[in-house]
N, CA, C and O of each residue as an XYZ file, in Angstrom:
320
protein
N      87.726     43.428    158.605
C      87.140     42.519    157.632
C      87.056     41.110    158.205
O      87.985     40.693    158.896
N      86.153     40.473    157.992
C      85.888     38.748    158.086
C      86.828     38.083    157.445
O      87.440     38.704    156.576
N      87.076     37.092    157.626
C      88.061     36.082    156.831
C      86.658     35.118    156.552
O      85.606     35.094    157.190
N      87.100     34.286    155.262
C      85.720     33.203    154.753
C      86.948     31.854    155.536
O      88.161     31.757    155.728
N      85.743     31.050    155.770
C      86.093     29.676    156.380
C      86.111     28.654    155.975
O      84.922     28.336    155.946
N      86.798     27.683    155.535
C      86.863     26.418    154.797
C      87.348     25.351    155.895
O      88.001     25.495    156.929
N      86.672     24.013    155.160
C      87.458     22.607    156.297
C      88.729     22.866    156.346
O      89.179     23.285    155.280
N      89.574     22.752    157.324
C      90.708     22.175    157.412
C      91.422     23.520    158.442
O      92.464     23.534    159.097
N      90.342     24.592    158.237
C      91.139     26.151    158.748
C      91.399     25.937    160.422
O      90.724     25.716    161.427
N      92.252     26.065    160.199
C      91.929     26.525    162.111
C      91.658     27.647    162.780
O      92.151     28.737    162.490
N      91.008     27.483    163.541
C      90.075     28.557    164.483
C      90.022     28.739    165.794
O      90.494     27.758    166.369
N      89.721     29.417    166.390
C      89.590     29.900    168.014
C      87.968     30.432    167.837
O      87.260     31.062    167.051
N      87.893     29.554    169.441
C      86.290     30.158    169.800
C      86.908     30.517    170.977
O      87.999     30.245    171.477
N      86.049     31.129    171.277
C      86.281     31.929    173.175
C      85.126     31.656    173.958
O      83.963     31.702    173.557
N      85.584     31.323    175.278
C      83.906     31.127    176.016
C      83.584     32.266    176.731
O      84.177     33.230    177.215
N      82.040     31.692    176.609
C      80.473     32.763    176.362
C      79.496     32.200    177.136
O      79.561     31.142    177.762
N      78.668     32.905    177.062
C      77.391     32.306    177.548
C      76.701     30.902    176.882
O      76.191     29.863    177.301
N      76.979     31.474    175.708
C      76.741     29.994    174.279
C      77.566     29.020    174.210
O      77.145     27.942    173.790
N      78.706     29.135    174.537
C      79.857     28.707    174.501
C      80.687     27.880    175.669
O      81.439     28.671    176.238
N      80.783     26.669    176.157
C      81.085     26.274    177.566
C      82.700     26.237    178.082
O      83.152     26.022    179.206
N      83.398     26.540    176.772
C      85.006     26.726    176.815
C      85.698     27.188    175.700
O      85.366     27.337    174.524
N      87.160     27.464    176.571
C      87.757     28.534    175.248
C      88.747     27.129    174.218
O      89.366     26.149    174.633
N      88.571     27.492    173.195
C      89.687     26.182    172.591
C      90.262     26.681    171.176
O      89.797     27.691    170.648
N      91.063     26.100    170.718
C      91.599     26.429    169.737
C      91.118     24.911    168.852
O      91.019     23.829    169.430
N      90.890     25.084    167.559
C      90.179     23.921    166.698
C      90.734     23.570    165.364
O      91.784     24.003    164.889
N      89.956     22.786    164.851
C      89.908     22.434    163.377
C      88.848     22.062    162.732
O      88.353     20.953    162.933
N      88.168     23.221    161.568
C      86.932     22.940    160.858
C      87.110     21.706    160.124
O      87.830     21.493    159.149
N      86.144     20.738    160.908
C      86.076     19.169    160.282
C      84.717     19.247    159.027
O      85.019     18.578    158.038
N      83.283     19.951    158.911
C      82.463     20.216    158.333
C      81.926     21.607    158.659
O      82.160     22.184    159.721
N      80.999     22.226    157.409
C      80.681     23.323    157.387
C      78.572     23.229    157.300
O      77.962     22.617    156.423
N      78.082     23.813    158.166
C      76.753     23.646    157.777
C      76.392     25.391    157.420
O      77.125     26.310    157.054
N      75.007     25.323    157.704
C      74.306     27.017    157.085
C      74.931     27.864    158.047
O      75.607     28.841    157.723
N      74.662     27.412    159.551
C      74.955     28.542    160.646
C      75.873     27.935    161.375
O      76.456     28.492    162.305
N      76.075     26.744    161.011
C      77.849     26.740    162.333
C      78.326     25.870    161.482
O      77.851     25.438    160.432
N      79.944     25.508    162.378
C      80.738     24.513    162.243
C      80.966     23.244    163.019
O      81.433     23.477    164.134
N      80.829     22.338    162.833
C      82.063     21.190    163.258
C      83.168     20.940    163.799
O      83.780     19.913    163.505
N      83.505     21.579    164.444
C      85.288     21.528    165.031
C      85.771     20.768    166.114
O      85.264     20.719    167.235
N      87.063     20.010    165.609
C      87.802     19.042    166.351
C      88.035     20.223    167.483
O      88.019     21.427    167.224
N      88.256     19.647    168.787
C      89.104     20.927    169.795
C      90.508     20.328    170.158
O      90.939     19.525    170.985
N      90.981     21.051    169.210
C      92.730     20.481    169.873
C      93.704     21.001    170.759
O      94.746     20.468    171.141
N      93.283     21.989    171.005
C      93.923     22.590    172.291
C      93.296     23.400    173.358
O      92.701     24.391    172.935
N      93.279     23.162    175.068
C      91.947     23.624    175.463
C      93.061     23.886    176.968
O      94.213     23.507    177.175
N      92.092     24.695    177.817
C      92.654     24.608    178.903
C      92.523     23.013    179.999
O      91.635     22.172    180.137
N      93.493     23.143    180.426
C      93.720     21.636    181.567
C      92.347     21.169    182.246
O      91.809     20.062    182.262
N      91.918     22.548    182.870
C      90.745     22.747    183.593
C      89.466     22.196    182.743
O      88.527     21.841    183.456
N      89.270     22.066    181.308
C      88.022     21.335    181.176
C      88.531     20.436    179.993
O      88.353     20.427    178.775
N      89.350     19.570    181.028
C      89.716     18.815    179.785
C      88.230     17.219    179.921
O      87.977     16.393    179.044
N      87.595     17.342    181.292
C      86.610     16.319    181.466
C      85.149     16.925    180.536
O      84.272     16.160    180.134
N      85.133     18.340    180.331
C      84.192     18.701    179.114
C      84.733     18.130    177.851
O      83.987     17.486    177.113
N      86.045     18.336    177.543
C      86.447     17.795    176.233
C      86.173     16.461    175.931
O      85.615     16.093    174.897
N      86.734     15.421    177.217
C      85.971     14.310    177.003
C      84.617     13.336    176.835
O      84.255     12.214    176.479
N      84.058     14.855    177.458
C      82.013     14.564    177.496
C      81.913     14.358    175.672
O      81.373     13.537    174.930
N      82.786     15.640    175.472
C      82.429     16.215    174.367
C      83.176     15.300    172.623
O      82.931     15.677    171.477
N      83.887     14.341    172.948
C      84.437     13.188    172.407
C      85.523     14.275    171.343
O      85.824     13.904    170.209
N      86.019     15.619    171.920
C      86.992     16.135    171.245
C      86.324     16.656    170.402
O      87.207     17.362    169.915
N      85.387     16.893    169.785
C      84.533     17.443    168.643
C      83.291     18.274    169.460
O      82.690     17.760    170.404
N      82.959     19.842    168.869
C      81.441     19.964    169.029
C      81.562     20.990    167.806
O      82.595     21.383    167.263
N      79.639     21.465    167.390
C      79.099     22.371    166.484
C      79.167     23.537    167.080
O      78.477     23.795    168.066
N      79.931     24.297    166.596
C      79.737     26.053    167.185
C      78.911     26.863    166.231
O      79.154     26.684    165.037
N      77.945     27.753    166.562
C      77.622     28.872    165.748
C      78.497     29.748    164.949
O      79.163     30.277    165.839
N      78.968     30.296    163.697
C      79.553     31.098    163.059
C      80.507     32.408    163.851
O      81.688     32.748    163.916
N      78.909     32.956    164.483
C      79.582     34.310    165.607
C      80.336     33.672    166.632
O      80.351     34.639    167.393
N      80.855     32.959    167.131
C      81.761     32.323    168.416
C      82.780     31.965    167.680
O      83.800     31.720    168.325
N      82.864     31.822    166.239
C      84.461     31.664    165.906
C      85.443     32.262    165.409
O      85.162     32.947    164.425
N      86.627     32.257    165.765
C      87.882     33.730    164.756
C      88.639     32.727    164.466
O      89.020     31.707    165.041
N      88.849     33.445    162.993
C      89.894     33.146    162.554
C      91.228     33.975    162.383
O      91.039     35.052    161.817
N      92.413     33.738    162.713
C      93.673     34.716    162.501
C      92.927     35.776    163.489
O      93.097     36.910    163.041
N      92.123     35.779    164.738
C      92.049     36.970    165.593
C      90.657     37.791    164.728
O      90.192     38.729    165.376
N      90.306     37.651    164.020
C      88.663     38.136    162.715
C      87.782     37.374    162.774
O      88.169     36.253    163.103
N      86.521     37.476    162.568
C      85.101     37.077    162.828
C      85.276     36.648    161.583
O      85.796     37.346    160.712
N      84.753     35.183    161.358
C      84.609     34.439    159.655
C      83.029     34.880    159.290
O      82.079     35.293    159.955
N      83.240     34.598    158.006
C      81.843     34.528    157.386
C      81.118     33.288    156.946
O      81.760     32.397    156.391
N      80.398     33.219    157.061
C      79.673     31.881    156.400
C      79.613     31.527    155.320
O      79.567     32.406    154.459
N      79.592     30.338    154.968
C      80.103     30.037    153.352
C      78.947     30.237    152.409
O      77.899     30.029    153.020
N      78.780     30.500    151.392
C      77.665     30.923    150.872
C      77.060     29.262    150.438
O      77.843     28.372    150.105
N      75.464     29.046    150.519
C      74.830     28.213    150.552
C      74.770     27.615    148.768
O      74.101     28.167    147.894
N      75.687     26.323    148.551
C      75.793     25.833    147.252
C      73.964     25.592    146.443
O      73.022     25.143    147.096
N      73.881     25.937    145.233
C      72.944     25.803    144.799
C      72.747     24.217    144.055
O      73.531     23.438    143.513
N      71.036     24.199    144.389
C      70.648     22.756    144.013
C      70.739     22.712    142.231
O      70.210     23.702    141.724
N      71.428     21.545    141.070
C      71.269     21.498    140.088
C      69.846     21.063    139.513
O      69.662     21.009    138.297
């Protein structure tokens, strides 16, 4: 099963082809198809990407786990 994703969760992405490093995070905002995430823990080796990257980038949905599970996307709030 998916776990659903909210700000504040922490997450793991793994690197990919899409993906330029492995890090462990924190959902800072949520959009339709990705997230926002602080990277707070990363390997030594790209810690000069982390700094390109000002500690923050947007990942796509599929590149992130949560608790080791693929999240789901939050369902899209309706306009009043």
């Amino acid at each position: 099963m998916a776990e659903e994703i909210a700000v504040g969760d922490l997450v793991t992405v793994r690197k990919s082809a899409n993906v330029p490093l492995s890090f462990k995070g924190t959902v800072q905002k949520l959009y339709v198809n990705s997230a926002m995430l602080t990277i707070d823990s990363f390997d030594d080796a790209d810690a000069m990407l982390v700094e390109d990257l000002k500690g923050k980038t947007v990942i796509n949905y599929k590149h992130i786990l949560k608790g080791g599970k693929a999240v789901i996307p939050p369902k899209p709030e309706e306009k009043k």
